[in-house]
FIMI-428647 format. One line per 4 residues: for each residue x, y, z of N, C-alpha, C. Coordinates in steps of 0.02 Angstrom, whole numbers, always signed. Example, Ala and Ser with C-alpha at 12.3 -4.5 7.8 and 13.67 -1.06 7.14 Angstrom:
% FIMI-428647
+660:-284:+390:+615:-225:+390:+660:-165:+390; +642:-112:+354:+684:-53:+357:+645:+2:+394
//
This chain:
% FIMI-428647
+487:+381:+364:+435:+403:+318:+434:+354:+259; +360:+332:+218:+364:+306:+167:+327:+332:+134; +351:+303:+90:+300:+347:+32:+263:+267:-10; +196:+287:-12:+174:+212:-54:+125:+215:-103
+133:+283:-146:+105:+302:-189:+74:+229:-242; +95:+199:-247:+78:+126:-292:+40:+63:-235; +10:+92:-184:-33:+52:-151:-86:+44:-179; -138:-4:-198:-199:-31:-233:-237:-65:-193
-292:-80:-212:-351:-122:-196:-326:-169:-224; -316:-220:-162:-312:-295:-167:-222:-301:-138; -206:-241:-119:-106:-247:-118:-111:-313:-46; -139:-306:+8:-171:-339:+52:-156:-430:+34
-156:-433:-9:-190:-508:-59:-124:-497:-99; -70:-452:-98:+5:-468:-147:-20:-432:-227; -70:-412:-242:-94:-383:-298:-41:-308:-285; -5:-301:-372:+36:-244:-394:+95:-248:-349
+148:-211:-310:+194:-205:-276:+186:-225:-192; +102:-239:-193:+69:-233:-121:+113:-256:-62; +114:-319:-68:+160:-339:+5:+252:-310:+18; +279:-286:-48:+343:-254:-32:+319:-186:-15
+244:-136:-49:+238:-83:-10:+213:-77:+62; +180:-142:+81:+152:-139:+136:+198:-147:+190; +252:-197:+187:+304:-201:+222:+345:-145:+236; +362:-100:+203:+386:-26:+199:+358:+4:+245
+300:-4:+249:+239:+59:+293:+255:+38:+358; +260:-45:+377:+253:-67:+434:+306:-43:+474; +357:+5:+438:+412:+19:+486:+398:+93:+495; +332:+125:+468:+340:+200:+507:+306:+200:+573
+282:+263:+603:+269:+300:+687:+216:+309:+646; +202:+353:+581:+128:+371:+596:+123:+368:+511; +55:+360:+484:+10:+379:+429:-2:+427:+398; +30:+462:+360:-18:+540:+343:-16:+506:+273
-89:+519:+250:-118:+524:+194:-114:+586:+152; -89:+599:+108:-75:+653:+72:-96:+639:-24; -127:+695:-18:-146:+700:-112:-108:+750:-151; -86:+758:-189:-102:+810:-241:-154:+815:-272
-202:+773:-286:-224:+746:-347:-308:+755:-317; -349:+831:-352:-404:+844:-316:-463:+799:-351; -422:+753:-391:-499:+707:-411:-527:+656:-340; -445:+636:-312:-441:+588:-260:-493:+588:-193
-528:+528:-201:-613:+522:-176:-602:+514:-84; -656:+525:-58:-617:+492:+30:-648:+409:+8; -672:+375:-44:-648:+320:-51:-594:+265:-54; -551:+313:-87:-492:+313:-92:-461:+300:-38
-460:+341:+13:-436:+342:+90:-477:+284:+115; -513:+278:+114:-552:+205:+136:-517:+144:+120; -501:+128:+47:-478:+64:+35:-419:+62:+47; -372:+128:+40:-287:+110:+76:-315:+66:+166
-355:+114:+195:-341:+93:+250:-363:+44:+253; -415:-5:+232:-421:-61:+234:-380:-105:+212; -333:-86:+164:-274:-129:+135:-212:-143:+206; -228:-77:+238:-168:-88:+274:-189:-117:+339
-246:-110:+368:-283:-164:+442:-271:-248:+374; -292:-240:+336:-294:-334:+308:-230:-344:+310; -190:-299:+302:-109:-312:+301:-79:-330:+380; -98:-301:+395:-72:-310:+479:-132:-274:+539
-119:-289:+574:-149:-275:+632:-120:-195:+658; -68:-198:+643:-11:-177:+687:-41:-87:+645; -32:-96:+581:-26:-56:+536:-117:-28:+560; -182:-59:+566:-263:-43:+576:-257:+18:+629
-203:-4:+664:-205:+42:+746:-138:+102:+749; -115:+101:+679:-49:+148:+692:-89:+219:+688; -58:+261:+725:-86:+350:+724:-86:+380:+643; -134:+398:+618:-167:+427:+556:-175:+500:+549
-135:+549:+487:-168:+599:+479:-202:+606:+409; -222:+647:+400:-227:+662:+309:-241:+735:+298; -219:+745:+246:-199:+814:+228:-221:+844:+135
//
C-alpha cells in the first residue's frame, strides 16, 4: 500500500516530491483513490491518473478503485 497524498500536477515532470512519490506507487497491486476531502473534484482523479500513465506505463494499466 502507498499512500501519495502529495502527488501534483506536473509530479510526472519531477515537480514537488513527484518522482520519489511516483516510484513508491510503482511497487503496489492496485490503485484506490480515496478522499476525505468533499471539495475534491473528479478532476482531480483525472490529473493523478494522468501523472501516473506519464510516469510509467506500467502504473496507466495497474487495476483502479476509488472510493
Amino acid at each position: 500500500m502507498a499512500d501519495v497524498p502529495g502527488l501534483i500536477e506536473g509530479a510526472s515532470q519531477g515537480a514537488g516530491l513527484g518522482h520519489q512519490f511516483l516510484r513508491h506507487v510503482e511497487r503496489t497491486r492496485l490503485i484506490v483513490h480515496c478522499s476525505t476531502e468533499r471539495r475534491r473534484s473528479p478532476g482531480d482523479y483525472a490529473v493523478i491518473n494522468h501523472e501516473l500513465a506519464e510516469f510509467s506505463q506500467r502504473l496507466a494499466t495497474r487495476p483502479r478503485s476509488s472510493s
